[in-house]
Structures are given as C-alpha cells and as structure tokens.
MILUM-243032 format. One record per residue (C-alpha): x, y, z. Coordinates in steps of 0.25 Angstrom, whole numbers, plus 5000, padded with zeros to 4 digits. Layout:
N
XYZ
...
END
This chain:
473
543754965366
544354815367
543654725360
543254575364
542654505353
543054365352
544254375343
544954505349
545054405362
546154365353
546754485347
546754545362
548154585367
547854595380
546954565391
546454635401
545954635415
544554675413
544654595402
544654475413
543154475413
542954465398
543554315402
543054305417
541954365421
542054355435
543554385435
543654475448
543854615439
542554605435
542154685449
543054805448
542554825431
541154815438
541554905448
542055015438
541054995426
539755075425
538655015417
537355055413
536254965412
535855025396
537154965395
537154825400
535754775398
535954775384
537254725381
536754595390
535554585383
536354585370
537354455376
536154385382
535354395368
536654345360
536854235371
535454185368
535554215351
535654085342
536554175334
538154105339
538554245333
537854305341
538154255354
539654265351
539454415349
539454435365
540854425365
541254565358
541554685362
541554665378
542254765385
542554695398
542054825407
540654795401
540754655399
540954635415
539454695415
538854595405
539354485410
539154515427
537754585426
537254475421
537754375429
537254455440
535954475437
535754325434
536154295449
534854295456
534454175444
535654105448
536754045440
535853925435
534653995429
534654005413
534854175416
536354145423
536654035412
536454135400
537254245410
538554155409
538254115395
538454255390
539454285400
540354165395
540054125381
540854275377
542054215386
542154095377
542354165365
543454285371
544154155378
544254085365
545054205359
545854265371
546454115375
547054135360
547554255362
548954245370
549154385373
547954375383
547754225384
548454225399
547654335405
546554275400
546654135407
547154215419
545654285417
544954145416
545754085429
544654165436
543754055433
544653945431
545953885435
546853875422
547953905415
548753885402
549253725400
550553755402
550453805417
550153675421
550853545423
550053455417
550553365407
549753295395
550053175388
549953215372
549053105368
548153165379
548453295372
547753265357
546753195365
546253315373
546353425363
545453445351
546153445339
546753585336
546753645349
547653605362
547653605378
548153745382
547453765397
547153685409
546153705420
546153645433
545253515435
544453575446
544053675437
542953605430
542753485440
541353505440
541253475426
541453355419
542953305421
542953195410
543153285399
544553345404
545953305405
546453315419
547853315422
548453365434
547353425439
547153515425
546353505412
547053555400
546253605391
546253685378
545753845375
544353795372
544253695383
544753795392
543853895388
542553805389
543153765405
543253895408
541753945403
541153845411
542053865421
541754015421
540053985419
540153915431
540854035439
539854135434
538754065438
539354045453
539654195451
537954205448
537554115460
538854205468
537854325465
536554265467
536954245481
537654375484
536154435479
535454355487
536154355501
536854505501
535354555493
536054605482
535254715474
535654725461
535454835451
534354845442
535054805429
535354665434
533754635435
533654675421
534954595417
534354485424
532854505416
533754525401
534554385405
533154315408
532354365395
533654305388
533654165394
533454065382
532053995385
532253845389
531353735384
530453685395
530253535395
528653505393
528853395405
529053505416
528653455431
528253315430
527753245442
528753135448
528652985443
529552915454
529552795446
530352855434
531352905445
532952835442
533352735453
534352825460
533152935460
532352825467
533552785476
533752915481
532352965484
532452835495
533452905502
535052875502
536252855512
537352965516
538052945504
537052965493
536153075499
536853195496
536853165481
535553065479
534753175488
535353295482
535753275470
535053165462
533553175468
533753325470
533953345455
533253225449
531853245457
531853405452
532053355439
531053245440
529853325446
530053485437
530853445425
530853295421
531453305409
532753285400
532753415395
533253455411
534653415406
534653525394
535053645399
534353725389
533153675389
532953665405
532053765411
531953855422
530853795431
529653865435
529253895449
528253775448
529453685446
530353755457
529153735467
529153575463
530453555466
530553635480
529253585484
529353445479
530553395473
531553445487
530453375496
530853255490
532153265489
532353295504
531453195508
532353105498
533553155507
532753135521
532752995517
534252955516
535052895526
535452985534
534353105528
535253205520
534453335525
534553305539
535853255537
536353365526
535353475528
536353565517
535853455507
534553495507
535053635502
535853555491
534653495487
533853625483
535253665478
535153575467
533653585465
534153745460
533853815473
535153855478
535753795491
534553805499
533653725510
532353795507
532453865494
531053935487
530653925472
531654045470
532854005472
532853895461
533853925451
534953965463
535653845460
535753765449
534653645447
535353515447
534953385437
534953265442
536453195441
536653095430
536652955432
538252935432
538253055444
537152965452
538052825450
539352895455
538852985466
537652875470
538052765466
536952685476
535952755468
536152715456
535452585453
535052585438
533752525433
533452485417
533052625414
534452675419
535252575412
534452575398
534752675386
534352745375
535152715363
535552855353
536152825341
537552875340
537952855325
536652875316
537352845301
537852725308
536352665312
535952675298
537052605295
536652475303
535252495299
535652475285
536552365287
535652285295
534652195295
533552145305
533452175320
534652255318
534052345308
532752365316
533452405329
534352495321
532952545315
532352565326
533452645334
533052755323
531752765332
532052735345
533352715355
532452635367
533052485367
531552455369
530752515360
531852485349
531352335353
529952355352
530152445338
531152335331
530452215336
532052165339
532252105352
532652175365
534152105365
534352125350
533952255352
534952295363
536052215355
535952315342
536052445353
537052375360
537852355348
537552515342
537952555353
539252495355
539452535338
539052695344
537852695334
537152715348
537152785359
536652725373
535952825381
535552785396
535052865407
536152955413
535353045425
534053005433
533353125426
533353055411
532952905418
531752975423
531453065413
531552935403
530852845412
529552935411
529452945396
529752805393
528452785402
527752885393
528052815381
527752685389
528952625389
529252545400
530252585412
END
C-alpha cells in the first residue's frame, strides 16, 4: 500500500493518475473510481466521523493526522459523500463549511511536500490546473524588475509560479503584483491561491448538487442521511449574541440608509435597493450586533428570525424600491429575485422560511463600497466622521506619561480608561481643542490608532449604545 503522509509527498517517485484527486477533488477521474469502487457504509461512517472529530479537536496534531495514509480509491468516498450529503444545506451553512475544511486543510499539507518534490512537481500543477490557470514562472513572459523582486518575496523563499489575474478578481487586488495580466507568486502563496480558489469550487460543486436534487428529485441512498446527521452533531457551537431581534430605531439609521429608504434614481437603485438596504435592514431588525461580522461567532437564525425578515424586512425593501425613479420592481422585476438572493433565499421571487440558507446571506457593504458605487448617498454626518482612538504602541505612552506634566499627562492618563475624544474631556478636565491637539499629535507619532466608522452596520450599532450609556448622538 502507498502511502501519503505529509513527507512521503516528498519522497514520491511518481504520481499517478488516481492520484489526481488527492490534490483535486473534483478532477474529472473522480467519476469513473466512483464508478469502479464498492463501499460499505460500516466502512465510511466512521473513517468520516473520525476526520470530522480531528477537524473539530483543539489538538494541531490531531487535526494534521487526517492527511495519512489516504489511498485515493477510498479517499474520493471521504471527500465526495460528504459534500454530497451537505447539498440540501447549501454551500453556505456551518455543515458545508466544515465539509470543505476537511476536504482542504489535508490538501495544504500534500501540496506543501509534492511542489518540492521535482519528480512529481509537473503533474501535480497540471492536477491543480483543474482549478486554476497557472503554471511555472518561467512559461511566462513576464519580466520583474529586481528591486521589485526583494520587495515581494519574504526573505528566504522566491517567486516560482504565476496565476492568471482573473483568477482571484473577486478577492482583494491590492495585495498582488500584476504584470502582464499575471501574479507571480511563490509555493506558499500559490498554495494559499489555490485553497481558496479551490473552496470556492467545491462549494459551487455543493450548490451544483442542491440544484440537480431539487429539480431532477434526486433520491439519495440512505447513508447520505446519516452522513448528513454525523456532519451536523459535529458542527462547533457559535456563540449567540444576547441582542438577538431588536425592534428598528430609524433614528440611529446611517444617512445613506435614510437616503435610500426615500427612493433613488436609475442609477443608484440596483445597488442602494438591493444591496445596501437589502442587507443592512436584515441586519438591523434580527441581528444588530458587531459580532455579525465574526464568522465564528455568528449564528444560524431561528425560524422566528427567518419569518421577520420574509414578512417584515422584504416588505420594506420593495416598498423602498417601489419609490425610486423609475420603480426598480416594475422596471427590473428579476431585482426583486436578487433581493431575496442576498437575504439568503436563493434566486427566488417568493421564497418560504425553508429556503433560507440556499444562498449566502449578504452584510451590509462597507462604507468605502457605498462612496464608490453610490456616491449621491454618501453624505457623512459627525458620527460618520468622528473616531475612536486605540493605542498602537503601549511602552511608548508610558513613556509620555512619565515624561510629562500637566494637561499632557492627564490626557495620556486618561487614554488608559477611555478612547472617546468626549469623555477623555469630561474625565481630564482639559479642554476640548487641547484635547484633540494631544490625539492629533499620538496619532501622527503612531502611539494611536484612529478608528472611524467603516460600514452602515457599526454606525448604527454604535449609535444605539452610545445612547444607552447617555452620550449624546
């Protein structure tokens, strides 16, 4: 028997083709091995339940053990079943993310290996192409300048693949170096590309087989019900936020929120209607709350909050959207299908309490995505524009606490209590304008950092407990 723990990757002298799927899943081989492979359910139930158990252990060691001994015509059964069976949850429920996460994290460590192993390293990139469009530096074109070079590369390690831009264009472009339509990269950026590159895919794959079930009425053998049951005892619990559904106060709503709610013009309905009140006013009515942007911590909703959002939220979205100029509905009547889209309801135009989870439920966008896609909107108030001062370089402060005298020193006192501009004023007994020249000044020396409101959610989040605590908005 071959083995695959994480260093014979490295040791391998050749690679073969079922061997394909230990790198991509959803390589096209995978259907003729499940063609030709028998299974017993004795023996799959538990050799996932295993995985699923190390996935969730606190134990590194034990999560890293998942990657031995995988004999890639058992291996496409652990890895396919389950993302099968997790199909009717759809790709964004906390069942298909753990699905993926054992399905990729082994990846990690076999591609870490076999890209350093050049007796295999080729057929292994030809195996990831399936996923992605790269290749070795060298088959491309591209030329870097040197200093370029020692500016992009971590000490230590060097650029050795590239990947097509388009690639990752819905991630974050700033953080790569594009040249002629490439971004070099080295083995662990490639292989940190290519793992979100490929989570992305098996969560289409997911949402491809959802859909197949639904429409063609797909029955699936019994042993992906009880896959399905294991994968669910497993899910880690989330934390549930004690605010839960809070009743909308209108007056804490952001002035884009406020602008859009009155209705817009043919070019800001699509995303003022369906993507800014369509997520914010969710988010507002069953989940006010800060914790909606950790991903750990954010729960499933219950059927009370679904119902909220189907019977009050989309009302008045589309009435929202009934008041632009022209009305988007009656103008765009798909729209009204993208609204319940990225409420979490699939594309739909009159979904049920069940269907949420067929898509993924949008957060609002942040308020760099409203001022360039909505510019109009944007119209910042004093709460938009003040901040919340952190401290950046703690040793630092103590230094000027000690080497000060005066206001100085009671505004550096007080920063040890409180970061609020305001309630430094009221705690120091210094000045307003003295006070904001002392932060002015740390900030500009980086022994603070200036936090500001950067989405609609956080303004009015913070709008509401700074009136709870009585301070004046």
């Amino acid at each position: 028997m071959v083995k695959y723990g994480e260093a014979e990757w490295f040791r391998k002298q050749l690679f073969l083709p079922e061997e394909r799927i230990l790198i991509n899943p959803l390589d096209p081989i995978y259907k003729s091995m499940l063609e030709n492979t028998r299974y017993e359910e004795k023996d799959i139930i538990p050799e996932i339940k295993k995985r699923l158990s190390d996935m969730t252990s606190d134990s590194e060691d034990t999560r890293r053990s998942t990657t031995t001994e995988t004999d890639p015509s058992k291996e496409v059964l652990y890895q396919l079943f389950p993302l099968v069976s997790v199909a009717r949850k759809g790709s964004h429920s906390r069942e298909a993310g753990l699905v993926v996460k054992m399905v990729v994290e082994p990846i990690r460590e076999r591609l870490w290996y076999a890209l350093d192993n050049q007796k295999i390293r080729l057929d292994v990139l030809d195996a990831m192409k399936g996923i992605s469009s790269l290749c070795t530096l060298s088959e491309t074109e591209i030329t870097i300048p040197r200093e370029d070079v020692f500016r992009l590369v971590p000490e230590g390690d060097h650029l050795q693949y590239a990947v097509r831009w388009v690639d990752v264009a819905d991630s974050d472009l700033t953080q790569y170096y594009i040249v002629g339509g490439w971004i070099p990269l080295t083995r662990s950026q490639l292989i940190d590309v290519y793992l979100e590159l490929l989570t992305k895919a098996l969560k289409a794959y997911i949402d491809e087989k959802r859909e197949e079930h639904r429409t063609q009425h797909v029955a699936l053998p019994p042993v992906f019900a009880k896959i399905l049951n294991l994968i669910s005892s497993e899910v880690p619990a989330v934390s549930i936020a004690p605010v839960g559904a809070a009743d909308f106060d209108e007056s804490a709503f952001p002035p884009c929120v406020r602008e859009a709610l009155q209705g817009t013009s043919s070019g800001l309905r699509n995303y003022a209607i369906t993507v800014l009140l369509t997520a914010f006013l969710s988010y507002a009515r069953v989940y006010p709350s800060l914790t909606a942007f950790d991903q750990e911590k954010k729960p499933e909703l219950s059927p009370e909050q679904v119902e909220i959002i189907l019977e009050e939220v989309a009302p008045l979205i589309i009435e929202a959207g009934n008041k632009c100029d022209p009305p988007l509905f009656q103008d765009q009547p798909i729209e009204q299908a993208n609204v319940f889209y990225h409420l979490g309801f699939g594309l739909s135009e009159s979904p049920s309490p069940g269907d949420f989870g067929a898509s993924k439920w949008y957060l609002p966008p942040s308020c760099a995505k409203v001022k360039q896609n909505a510019p109009s909107l944007c119209k910042p108030d004093e709460l938009c524009l003040q901040g919340i001062y952190a401290i950046a370089d703690r040793t630092r402060l103590d230094q000027l606490i000690s080497s000060n005298t005066g206001d100085a020193q009671k505004v550096l006192l007080t920063l040890k209590r409180t970061r609020n501009p305001q309630k430094i004023v009221e705690a120091s007994g210094v000045n307003l304008g003295e006070v904001n020249r002392i932060l002015h000044n740390l900030h500009k020396d980086d022994v603070l950092v200036l936090l500001r409101v950067k989405n609609p959610l956080v303004y009015y989040v913070r709008k509401i407990r700074r009136r709870k605590r009585g301070i004046k908005t």
